[in-house]
C-alpha positions as CSV (number, residue, x, y, z in Angstrom):
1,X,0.0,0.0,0.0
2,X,3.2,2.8,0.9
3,X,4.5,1.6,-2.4
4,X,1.3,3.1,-4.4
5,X,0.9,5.8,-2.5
6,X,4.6,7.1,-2.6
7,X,3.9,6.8,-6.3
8,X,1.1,8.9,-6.7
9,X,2.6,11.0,-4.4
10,X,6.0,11.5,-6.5
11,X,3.4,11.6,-9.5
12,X,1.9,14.8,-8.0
13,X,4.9,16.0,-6.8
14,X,6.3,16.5,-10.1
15,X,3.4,17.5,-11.9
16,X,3.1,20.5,-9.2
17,X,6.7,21.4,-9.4
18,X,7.5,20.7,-13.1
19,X,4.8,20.5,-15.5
20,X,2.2,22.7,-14.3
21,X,4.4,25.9,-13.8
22,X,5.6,24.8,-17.7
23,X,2.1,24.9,-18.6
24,X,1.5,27.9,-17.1
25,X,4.7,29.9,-18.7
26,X,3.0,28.5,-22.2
27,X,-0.1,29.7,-22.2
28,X,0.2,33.1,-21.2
29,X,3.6,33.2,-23.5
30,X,2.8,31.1,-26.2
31,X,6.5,29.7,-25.8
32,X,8.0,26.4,-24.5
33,X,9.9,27.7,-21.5
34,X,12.3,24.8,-22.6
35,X,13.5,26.1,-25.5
36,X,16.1,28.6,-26.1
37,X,15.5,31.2,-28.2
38,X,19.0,32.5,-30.7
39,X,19.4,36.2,-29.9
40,X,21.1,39.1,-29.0
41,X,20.0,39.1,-25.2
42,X,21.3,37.6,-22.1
43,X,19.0,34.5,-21.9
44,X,20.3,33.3,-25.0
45,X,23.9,33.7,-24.2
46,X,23.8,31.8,-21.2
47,X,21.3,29.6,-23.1
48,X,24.9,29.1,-25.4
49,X,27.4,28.3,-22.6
50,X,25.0,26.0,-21.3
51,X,24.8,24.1,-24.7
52,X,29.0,24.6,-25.1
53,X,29.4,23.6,-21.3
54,X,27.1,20.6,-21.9
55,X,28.6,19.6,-25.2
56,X,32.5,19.8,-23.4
57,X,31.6,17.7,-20.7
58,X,29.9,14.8,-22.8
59,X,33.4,14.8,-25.1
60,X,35.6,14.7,-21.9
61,X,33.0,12.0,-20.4
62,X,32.9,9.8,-23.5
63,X,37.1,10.4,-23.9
64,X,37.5,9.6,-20.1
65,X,35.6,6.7,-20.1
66,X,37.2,5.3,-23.5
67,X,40.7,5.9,-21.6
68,X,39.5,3.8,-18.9
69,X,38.5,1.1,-20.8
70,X,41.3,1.3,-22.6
71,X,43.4,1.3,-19.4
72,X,41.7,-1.8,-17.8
73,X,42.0,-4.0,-20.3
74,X,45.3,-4.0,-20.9
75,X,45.6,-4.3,-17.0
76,X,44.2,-7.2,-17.0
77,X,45.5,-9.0,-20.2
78,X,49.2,-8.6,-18.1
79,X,47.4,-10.0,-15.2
80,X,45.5,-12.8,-16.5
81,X,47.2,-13.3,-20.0
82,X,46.0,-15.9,-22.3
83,X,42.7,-17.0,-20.2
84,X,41.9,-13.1,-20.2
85,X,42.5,-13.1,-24.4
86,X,40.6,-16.0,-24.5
87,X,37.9,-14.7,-22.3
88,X,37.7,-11.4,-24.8
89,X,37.1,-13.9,-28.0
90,X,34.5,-15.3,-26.4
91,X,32.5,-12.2,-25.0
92,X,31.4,-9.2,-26.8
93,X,33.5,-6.1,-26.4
94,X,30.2,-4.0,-24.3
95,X,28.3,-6.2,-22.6
């Protein structure tokens, strides 16, 4: 019973704090508050860096993640050696 109600709960919660107040913004607007408009003003610039900061950080991410994999596997073909070679033939890359 606390399992449904939590859920309705956390279904009310974000329609209150979320969508409604979105909702609101669009109809006396006429614009999706989540959209960012391309101008000249200051809610487009920082609309920008966002985008740029976002955009940086999923490069690093994927390129730190790549290293990593990178890294571990060749840790563990020096630890393990042929079973670990073995082991990759037999198993998909990303499981």
């Amino acid at each position: 019973m606390l399992k449904y109600a939590l859920l309705i709960y956390y279904i009310f919660y974000i329609g209150a704090a979320f969508i409604w107040p979105s909702y609101r913004v669009w109809r006396q607007t006429g614009h999706n508050p989540f959209v960012l408009d391309s101008g000249d003003d200051i809610h487009s610039f920082v609309g920008n860096v966002f985008k740029l900061t976002l955009a940086v950080t999923a490069v690093t991410l994927i390129i730190t993640v790549q290293t990593q994999v990178l890294l571990e596997e060749a840790y563990l073909q020096e630890k393990h050696g042929e079973s670990y070679i073995e082991y990759c033939r037999r198993v998909p890359r990303w499981i």
